[in-house]
C-alpha positions in Angstrom: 0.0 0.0 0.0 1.5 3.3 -1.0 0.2 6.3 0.8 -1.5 9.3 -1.4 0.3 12.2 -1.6 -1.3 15.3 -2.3 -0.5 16.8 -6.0 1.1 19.5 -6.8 -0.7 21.9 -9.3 0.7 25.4 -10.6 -2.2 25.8 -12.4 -4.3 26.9 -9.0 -2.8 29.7 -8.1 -5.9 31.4 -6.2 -4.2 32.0 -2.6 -1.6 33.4 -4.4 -3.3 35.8 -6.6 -5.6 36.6 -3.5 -2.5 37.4 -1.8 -1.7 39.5 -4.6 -4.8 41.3 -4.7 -5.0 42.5 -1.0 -1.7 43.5 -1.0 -2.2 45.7 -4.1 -5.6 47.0 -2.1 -3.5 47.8 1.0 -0.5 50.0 -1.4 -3.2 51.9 -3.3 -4.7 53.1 0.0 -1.2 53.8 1.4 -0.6 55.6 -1.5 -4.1 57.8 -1.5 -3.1 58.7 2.1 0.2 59.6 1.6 -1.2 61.8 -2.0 -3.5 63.5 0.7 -1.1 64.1 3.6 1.2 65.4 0.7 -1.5 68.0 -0.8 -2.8 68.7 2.6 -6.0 67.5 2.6 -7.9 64.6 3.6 -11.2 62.8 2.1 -14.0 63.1 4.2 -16.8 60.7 3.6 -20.9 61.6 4.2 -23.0 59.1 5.5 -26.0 60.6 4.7 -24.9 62.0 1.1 -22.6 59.2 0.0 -20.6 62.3 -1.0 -16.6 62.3 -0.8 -15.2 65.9 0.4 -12.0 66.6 0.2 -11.4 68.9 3.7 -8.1 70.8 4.4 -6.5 69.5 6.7 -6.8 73.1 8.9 -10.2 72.2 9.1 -10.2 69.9 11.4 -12.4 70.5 14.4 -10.5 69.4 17.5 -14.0 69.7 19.3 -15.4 67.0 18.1 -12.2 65.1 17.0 -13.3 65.0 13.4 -13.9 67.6 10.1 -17.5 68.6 9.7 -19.1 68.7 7.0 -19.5 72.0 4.6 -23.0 72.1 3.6 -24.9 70.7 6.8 -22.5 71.7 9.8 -24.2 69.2 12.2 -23.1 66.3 10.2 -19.3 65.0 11.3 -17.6 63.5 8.3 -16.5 59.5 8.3 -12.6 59.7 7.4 -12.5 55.7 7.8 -11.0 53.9 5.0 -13.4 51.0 4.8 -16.6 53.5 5.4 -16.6 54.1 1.8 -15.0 52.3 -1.6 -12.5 54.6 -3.3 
C-alpha cells in the first residue's frame, strides 16, 4: 500500500493571486493617504450623502475630534477607509 500524496498543481494559483490582490488593495490606500497628507488635505466621507469631500487638513475640528461637514454643519464626516470604496 503506497500512501496518497497530495498533487502539486501550478495551475491553482488562487491564494496566491488573492495574496496579490489584498496587498495591491492595501498599497493603493497607502498611496491615496500619503497623496493626501502630501496636498494637505484629507477625504471626508458623508453618511448621509454618500458624498466624498475633500477637507483641508486646517479644518479639522479638535472639538469634536473630526472635520464637519460644509454644507450641513451638524453632520461629522467618516474619514474611515473602509466606510466608503475609493
Amino acid at each position: 500500500m503506497s500512501a496518497s500524496l497530495p498533487k502539486n498543481n501550478p495551475l491553482d494559483s488562487s491564494a496566491i493571486m488573492s495574496t496579490l490582490e489584498n496587498k495591491s488593495k492595501s498599497e493603493d490606500r497607502n498611496s491615496q493617504n500619503w497623496q493626501e497628507a502630501m496636498m494637505g488635505y484629507e477625504r471626508g466621507y458623508s453618511e448621509s450623502t454618500s458624498r466624498t469631500y475633500d477637507m483641508p487638513l486646517n479644518s479639522y475640528d479638535p472639538t469634536v475630534g473630526a472635520y464637519r461637514n460644509s454644507d450641513q454643519p451638524t453632520e461629522i464626516l467618516n474619514t474611515d477607509d473602509n466606510a466608503q470604496q475609493r
